[in-house]
BAZATI-105484 format. One record per residue (C-alpha): z, x, y; residue in one letter. Coordinates in steps of 0.02 Angstrom, whole numbers, padded with zeros to 5 digits, always signed. Layout:
BAZATI-105484
ZXYA ...
END
This chain:
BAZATI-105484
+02534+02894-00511X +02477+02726-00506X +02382+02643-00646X +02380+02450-00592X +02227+02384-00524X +02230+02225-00405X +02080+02123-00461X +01986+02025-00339X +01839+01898-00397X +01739+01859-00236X +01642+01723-00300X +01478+01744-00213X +01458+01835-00043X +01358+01908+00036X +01321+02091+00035X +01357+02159+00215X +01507+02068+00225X +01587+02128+00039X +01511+02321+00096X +01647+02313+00241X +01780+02241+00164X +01746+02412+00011X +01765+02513+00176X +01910+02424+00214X +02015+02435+00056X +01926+02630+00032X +02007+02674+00197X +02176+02608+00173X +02181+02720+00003X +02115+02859+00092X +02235+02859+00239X +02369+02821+00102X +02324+02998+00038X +02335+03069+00215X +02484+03010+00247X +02566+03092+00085X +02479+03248+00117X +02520+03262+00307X +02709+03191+00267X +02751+03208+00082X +02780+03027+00085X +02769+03001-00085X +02687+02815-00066X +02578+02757-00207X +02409+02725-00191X +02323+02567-00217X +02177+02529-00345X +02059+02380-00326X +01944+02304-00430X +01811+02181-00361X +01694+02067-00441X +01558+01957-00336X +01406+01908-00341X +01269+01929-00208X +01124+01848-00132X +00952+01926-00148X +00971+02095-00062X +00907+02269-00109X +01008+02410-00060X +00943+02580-00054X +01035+02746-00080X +01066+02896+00023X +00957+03017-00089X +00831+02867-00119X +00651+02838-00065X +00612+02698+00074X +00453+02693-00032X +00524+02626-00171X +00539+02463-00091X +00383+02356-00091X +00394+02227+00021X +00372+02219+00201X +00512+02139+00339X +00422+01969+00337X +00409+01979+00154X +00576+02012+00118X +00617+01859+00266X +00501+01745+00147X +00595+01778-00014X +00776+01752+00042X +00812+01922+00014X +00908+02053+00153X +00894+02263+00154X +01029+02383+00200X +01010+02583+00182X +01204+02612+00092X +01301+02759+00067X +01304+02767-00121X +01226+02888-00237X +01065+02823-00330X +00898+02744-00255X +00855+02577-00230X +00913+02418-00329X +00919+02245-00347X +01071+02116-00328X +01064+01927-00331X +01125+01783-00415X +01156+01803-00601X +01216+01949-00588X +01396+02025-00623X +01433+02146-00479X +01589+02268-00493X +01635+02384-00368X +01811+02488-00441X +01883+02571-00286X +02006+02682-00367X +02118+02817-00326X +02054+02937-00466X +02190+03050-00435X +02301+02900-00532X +02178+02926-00693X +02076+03097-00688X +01988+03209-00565X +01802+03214-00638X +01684+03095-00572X +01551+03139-00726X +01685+03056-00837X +01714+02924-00724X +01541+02880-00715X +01527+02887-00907X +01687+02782-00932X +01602+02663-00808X +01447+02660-00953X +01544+02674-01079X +01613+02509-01043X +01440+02406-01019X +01420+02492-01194X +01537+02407-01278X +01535+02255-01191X +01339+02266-01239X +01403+02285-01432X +01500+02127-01436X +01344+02027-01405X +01259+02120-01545X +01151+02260-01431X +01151+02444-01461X +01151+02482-01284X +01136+02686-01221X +01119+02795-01084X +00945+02880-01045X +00957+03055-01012X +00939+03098-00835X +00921+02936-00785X +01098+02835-00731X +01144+02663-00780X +01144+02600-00944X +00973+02550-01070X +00887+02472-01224X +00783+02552-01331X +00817+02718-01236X +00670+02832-01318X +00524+02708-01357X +00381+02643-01251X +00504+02470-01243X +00656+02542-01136X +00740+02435-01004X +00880+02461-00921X +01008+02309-00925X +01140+02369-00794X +01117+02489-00632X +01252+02618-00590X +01289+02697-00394X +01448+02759-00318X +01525+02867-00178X +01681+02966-00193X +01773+03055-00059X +01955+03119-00084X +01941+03055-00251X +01925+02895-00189X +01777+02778-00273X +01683+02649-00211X +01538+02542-00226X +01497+02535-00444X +01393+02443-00580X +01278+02277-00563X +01233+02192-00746X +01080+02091-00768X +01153+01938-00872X +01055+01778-00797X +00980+01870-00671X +00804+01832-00596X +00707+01971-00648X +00549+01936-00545X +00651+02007-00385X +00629+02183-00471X +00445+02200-00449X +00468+02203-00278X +00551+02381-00285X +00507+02542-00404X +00724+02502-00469X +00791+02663-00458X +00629+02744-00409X +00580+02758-00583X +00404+02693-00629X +00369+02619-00791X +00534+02569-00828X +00558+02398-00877X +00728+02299-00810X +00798+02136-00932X +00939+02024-00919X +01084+01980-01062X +00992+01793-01068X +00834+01867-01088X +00892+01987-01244X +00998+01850-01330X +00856+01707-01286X +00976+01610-01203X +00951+01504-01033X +01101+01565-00982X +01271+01669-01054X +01439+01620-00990X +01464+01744-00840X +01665+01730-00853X +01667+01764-01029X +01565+01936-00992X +01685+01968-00848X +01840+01958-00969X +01720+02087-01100X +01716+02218-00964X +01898+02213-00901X +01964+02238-01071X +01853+02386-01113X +01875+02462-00909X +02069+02449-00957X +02050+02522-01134X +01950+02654-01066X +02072+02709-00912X +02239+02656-00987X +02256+02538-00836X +02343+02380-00813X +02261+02216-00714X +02350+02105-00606X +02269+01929-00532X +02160+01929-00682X +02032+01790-00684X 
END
C-alpha cells in the first residue's frame, strides 16, 4: 500500500496534450497492477496528482448530450475555444483560464475500494476549502459537483466533478471556478442541466481576482486530510 502522491503542477496546457499524458501515467498504474497480479511482484503502485490549467475547451462526457453544446465548429474556431468527446463520467463542461484543474490519478486500492466515497472525499474537499473563504458550499442532490445556495431559486454550482475508474484506477477529476470567465458557460447547457447558474470564487468574494496558489495549497491540505496521504514536489 502506497499512500504518497507525486504532485505535478502543469502550469497551463493545453487539453489534448494533458488528456494523453492522464493516459499515460493511468496506464503505467494499471500495468503496474497487471504485473503483480500475473507475477505476484509485489511492486507498489504509483499515485499522481496533477494540477493545470487549460485553454478554452469544452469537453463532453461519455453519457452526455452533443446537444448540450451550443456553438457551432466555426463558432467555437471564433472564440479560441477547442471540443473533444472524453471518456469521463458526467456531460459537458467548461475549462479555461482561471480555473484550478485537478485530475488525482490514484491507485484506490492504496486508500479504499468505493468510488461513491471517493467522489464525496473529492467534494468534501472543495467544501472545506469553500469554508475557509467564508462560503457554505454543498452538494445538490442528484446533481455532481459541488454548489451555493443548493435549494433556492439562486443555486450555482462553483466547481464541476467527472472521473473514470478502471481497476481501481482514477483519472480525469474536479475543475473550480476561481477567476474564471464565466461568459464561456452560456455557450453549453454545463452539465446538461438548464437553469442552473455557474459563479466563480472572485465573483462570490467581489474580488478581481483570488490568489490561485494560495487556493491550490487549501485543497492539498484538505485532499491529504481527507485520504491520509502524503505529497511530494509540493508547489
Amino acid at each position: 500500500m502506497n499512500k504518497t502522491i507525486e504532485l505535478q503542477d502543469l502550469g497551463y496546457k493545453d487539453y489534448k496534450q494533458t488528456w494523453d499524458y492522464q493516459e499515460q501515467l493511468f496506464k503505467g498504474i494499471v500495468d503496474t497492477k497487471i504485473k503483480n497480479r500475473r507475477e505476484e511482484a509485489g511492486l507498489k503502485t504509483q499515485n499522481y496528482f496533477l494540477f493545470v490549467e487549460h485553454p478554452h475547451v469544452y469537453t463532453l462526457g461519455k453519457s452526455g448530450d452533443l446537444s448540450n453544446l451550443l456553438l457551432s465548429e466555426a463558432q467555437l474556431t471564433e472564440k479560441g475555444a477547442t471540443f473533444y468527446k472524453i471518456n469521463r463520467g458526467g456531460d459537458i463542461t467548461y475549462h479555461g483560464p482561471g480555473q484550478v484543474v485537478g485530475y488525482p490519478i490514484l491507485d484506490l486500492e492504496n486508500f479504499f475500494t468505493d468510488i461513491h466515497k471517493y467522489l464525496r472525499f473529492l467534494e468534501e474537499m472543495i467544501i472545506l476549502t469553500l469554508a475557509e473563504y467564508d462560503l457554505k458550499a454543498e452538494r445538490s442532490p442528484g446533481e455532481t459537483g459541488v454548489w451555493l445556495d443548493v435549494g433556492t431559486p439562486f443555486a450555482r454550482k462553483i466547481c464541476a466533478m467527472g472521473v473514470r475508474a478502471s481497476r481501481w484506477v482514477t483519472m480525469h477529476g474536479f475543475a473550480l471556478n476561481v477567476n474564471a470567465n464565466l461568459g464561456y458557460f452560456d455557450n453549453i447547457i454545463p452539465c446538461g442541466i438548464r437553469g442552473k447558474a455557474v459563479t466563480s470564487l472572485n465573483v462570490e468574494l467581489a474580488q478581481k481576482t483570488v490568489d490561485e496558489t494560495e487556493v491550490k495549497e487549501k485543497l492539498l491540505k484538505h485532499f491529504s486530510n481527507l485520504f491520509e496521504a502524503e505529497f511530494y514536489n509540493k508547489i
